[in-house]
N, C-alpha and C positions, 0 to 999 in steps of 0.2 A: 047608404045602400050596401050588403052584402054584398064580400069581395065577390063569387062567382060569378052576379049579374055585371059586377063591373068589368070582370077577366072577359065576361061572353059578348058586352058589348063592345068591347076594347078588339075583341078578335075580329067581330061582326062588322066594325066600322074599316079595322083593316084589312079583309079579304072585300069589302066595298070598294074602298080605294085601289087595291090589286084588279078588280075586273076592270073598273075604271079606267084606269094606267094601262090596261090590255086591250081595251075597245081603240084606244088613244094612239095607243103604237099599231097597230093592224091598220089602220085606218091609212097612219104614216107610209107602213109597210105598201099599202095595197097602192098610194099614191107613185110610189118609188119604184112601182111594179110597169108603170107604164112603159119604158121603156129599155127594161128586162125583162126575159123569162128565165126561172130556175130552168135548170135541166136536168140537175143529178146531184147530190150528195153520196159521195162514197168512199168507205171507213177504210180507210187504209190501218193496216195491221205487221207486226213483224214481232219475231222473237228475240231480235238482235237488241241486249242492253244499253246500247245506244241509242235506240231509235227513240223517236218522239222530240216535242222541243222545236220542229219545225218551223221557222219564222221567217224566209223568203225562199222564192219559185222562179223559177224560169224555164221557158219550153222554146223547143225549137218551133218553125215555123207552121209545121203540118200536127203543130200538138201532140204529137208519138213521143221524141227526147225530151226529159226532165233534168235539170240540175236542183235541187234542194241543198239547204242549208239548218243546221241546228242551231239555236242557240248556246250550246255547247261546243261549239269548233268544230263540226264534224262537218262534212259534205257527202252528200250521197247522188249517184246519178244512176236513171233508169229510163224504162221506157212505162208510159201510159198505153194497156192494150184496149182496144175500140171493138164494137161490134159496128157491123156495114152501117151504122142508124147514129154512130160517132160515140155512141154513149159507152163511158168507162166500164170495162170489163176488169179490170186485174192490172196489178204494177209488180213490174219487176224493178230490181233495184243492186245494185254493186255499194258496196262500202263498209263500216265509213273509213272515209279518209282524214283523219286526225291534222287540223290545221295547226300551223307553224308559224315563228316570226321570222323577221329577217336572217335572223342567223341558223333559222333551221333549229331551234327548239320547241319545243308544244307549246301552247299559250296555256297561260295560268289561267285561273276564272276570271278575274277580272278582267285582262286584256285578251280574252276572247270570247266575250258576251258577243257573238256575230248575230246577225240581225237581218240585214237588207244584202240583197243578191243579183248580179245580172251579168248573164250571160254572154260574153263577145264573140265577133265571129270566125275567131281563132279557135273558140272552145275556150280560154282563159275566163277566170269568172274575176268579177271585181264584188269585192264584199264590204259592207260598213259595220263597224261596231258601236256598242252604245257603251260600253263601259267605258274606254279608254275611246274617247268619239276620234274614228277616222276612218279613212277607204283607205284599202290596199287590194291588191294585185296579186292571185295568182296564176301564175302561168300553169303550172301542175299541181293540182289536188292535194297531195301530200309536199308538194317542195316548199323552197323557202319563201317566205312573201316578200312583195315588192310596194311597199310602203307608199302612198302618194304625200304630198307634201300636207303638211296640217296645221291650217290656222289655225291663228291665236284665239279666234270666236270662237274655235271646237272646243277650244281647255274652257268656255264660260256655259257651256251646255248641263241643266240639270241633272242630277246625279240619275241613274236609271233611266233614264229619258230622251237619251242622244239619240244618234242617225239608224234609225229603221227602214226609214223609205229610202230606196234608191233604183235608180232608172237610167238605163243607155241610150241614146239614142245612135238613129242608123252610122253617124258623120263622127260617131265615138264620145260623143258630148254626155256626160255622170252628169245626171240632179240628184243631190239628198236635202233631208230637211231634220230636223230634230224632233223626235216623239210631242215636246212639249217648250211652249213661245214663249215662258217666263211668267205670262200673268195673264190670266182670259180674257184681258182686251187685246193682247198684239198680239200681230197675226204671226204664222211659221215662214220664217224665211227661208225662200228654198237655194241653194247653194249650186252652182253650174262650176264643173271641172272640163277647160278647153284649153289647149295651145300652151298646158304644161302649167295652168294658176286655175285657183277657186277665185271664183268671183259671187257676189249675191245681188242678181239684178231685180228679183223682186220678189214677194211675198204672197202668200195666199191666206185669205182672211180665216179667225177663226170663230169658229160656231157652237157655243155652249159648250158642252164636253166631248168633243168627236176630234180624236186623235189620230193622226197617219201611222201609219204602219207598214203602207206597202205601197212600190210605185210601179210604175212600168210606162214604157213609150209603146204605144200601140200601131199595128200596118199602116194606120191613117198619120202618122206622126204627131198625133196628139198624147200627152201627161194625161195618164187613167191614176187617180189618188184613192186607195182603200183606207179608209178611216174605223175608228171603232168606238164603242163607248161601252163601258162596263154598267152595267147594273146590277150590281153584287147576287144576289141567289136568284135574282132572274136570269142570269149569264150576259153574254155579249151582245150590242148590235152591232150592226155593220152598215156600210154605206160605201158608194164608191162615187167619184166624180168625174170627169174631165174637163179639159183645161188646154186651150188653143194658146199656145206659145208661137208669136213672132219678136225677135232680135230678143231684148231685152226687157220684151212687153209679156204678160200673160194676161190672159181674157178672163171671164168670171166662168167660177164653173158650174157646170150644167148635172146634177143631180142623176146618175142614171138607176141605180136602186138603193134601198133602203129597208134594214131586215127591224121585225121584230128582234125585242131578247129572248134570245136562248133557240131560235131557229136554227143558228150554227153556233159552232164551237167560236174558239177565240180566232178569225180568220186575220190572218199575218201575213203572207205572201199572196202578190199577186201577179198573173202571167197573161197577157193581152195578145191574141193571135186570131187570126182569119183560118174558119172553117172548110169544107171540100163544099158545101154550098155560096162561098161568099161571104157570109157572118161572122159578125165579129164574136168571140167568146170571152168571159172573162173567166180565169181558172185560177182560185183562190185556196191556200191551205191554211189547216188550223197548226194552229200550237197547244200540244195539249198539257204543256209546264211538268211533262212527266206526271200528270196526277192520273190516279187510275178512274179517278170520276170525270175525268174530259176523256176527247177521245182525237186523235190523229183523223182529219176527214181534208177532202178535196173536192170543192165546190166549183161547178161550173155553171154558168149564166149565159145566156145568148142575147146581145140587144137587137130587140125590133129594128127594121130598116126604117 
């Protein structure tokens, strides 16, 4: 057969399988919609050479204060502005604040690949990193950190792949878990910091290619898990979970949306807060790897009661 009928049917058969794979994921999507609604997508922009890189979020309670974090060691903090109707109008934002180690020098790339974010009610932010995998403490934005202690399982976390997700809850209790479980059958162990020790009482199972990246303890005191899966030139999915924790126990978790690829950017952070109606929100940001073909955006989601 002459190469072009075989180029044309070779294209032919592969934009077949691309609608296919796209009837397949919408379907998914539209399933994961039940008990979400979008509500906004909104590109957040700045001229600051810092900015971008975004990879965990945290909001105060009435969703107005943001703390953000870079991948790059940076911190930034502002306000989210609302029209009467809640929906994002404009961010203002302070920064950045160039993070630090213990001794108050700038973190090199490696040991400050930051990642996961959350907010305490001091204003102190507790951050995880994925390069050199561990949480620390700072008290001030720019001061020195305050190291938390770091297991021996953190030095065996795959390279690029450590602690992204992380979560406070109300009583001070840290969950993180590692980007990636070693091998697609074991699940990610999620890791609880209480009474001054890590401990890991249990796991969350894992599912094909869908990776954590962002946690948060939401008003209800449930684990909200934002997960992703890359599909190379299709972009990113997304997916978010929850997950009923008592003691020692976690319960299976219950699906609440589920995006096509490329609907959003790379979303990374995520921030769980009740509405001025009652509603829970999820407010999720992307990371745009500093490439000019992503883009910095801030998603929000309302689930059905």
């Amino acid at each position: 057969m002459p190469k072009r009928p075989v180029r044309a049917l070779i294209l032919g058969l592969g934009l077949m399988a691309l609608a296919a794979m796209s009837t397949l994921l919408i379907g998914a999507a539209r399933a994961g919609q039940d008990r979400a609604v979008l509500l906004q997508s909104f590109r957040w922009s700045d001229p600051r050479p810092a900015f971008g890189g975004f990879s965990g979020i945290d909001l105060t309670a009435d969703g107005g204060t943001f703390v953000t974090v870079s991948d790059r060691a940076t911190i930034w903090r502002g306000r989210i502005l609302r029209d009467a109707e809640g929906r994002i109008t404009g961010v203002t934002s302070t920064g950045p604040a160039l993070l630090h180690d213990s001794k108050g020098r700038p973190l090199a790339r490696y040991s400050g690949d930051s990642e996961g974010l959350a907010l305490a009610r001091d204003g102190s932010v507790f951050i995880s990193f994925e390069g050199m995998a561990r949480v620390v403490r700072y008290p001030r934005d720019d001061g020195p950190a305050k190291p938390l202690p770091r297991p021996a399982a953190f030095k065996q976390f795959q390279s690029n792949s450590a602690l992204e997700a992380l979560a406070l809850a109300p009583d001070d209790t840290l969950y993180t878990m590692p980007e990636r479980s070693g091998s697609r059958s074991a699940p990610f162990p999620v890791w609880r910091f209480r009474n001054g020790e890590w401990t890991q009482p249990f796991a969350i199972p894992r599912e094909g290619d869908w990776l954590p990246v962002g946690a948060d303890i939401g008003p209800d005191g449930r684990l909200y898990l934002l997960e992703r899966d890359f599909w190379g030139l299709l972009g990113f999915r997304s997916r978010v979970q929850v997950f009923d924790i008592a003691g020692d126990r976690i319960g299976p978790g219950t699906e609440l949306l589920r995006t096509t690829a490329g609907l959003h950017d790379n979303l990374e952070g995520l921030a769980v807060w009740r509405d001025a109606q009652g509603a829970i929100r999820l407010t999720m940001i992307a990371d745009d790897n500093f490439n000019a073909f992503q883009r910095t955006e801030i998603v929000e989601y309302r689930l059905n009661r």
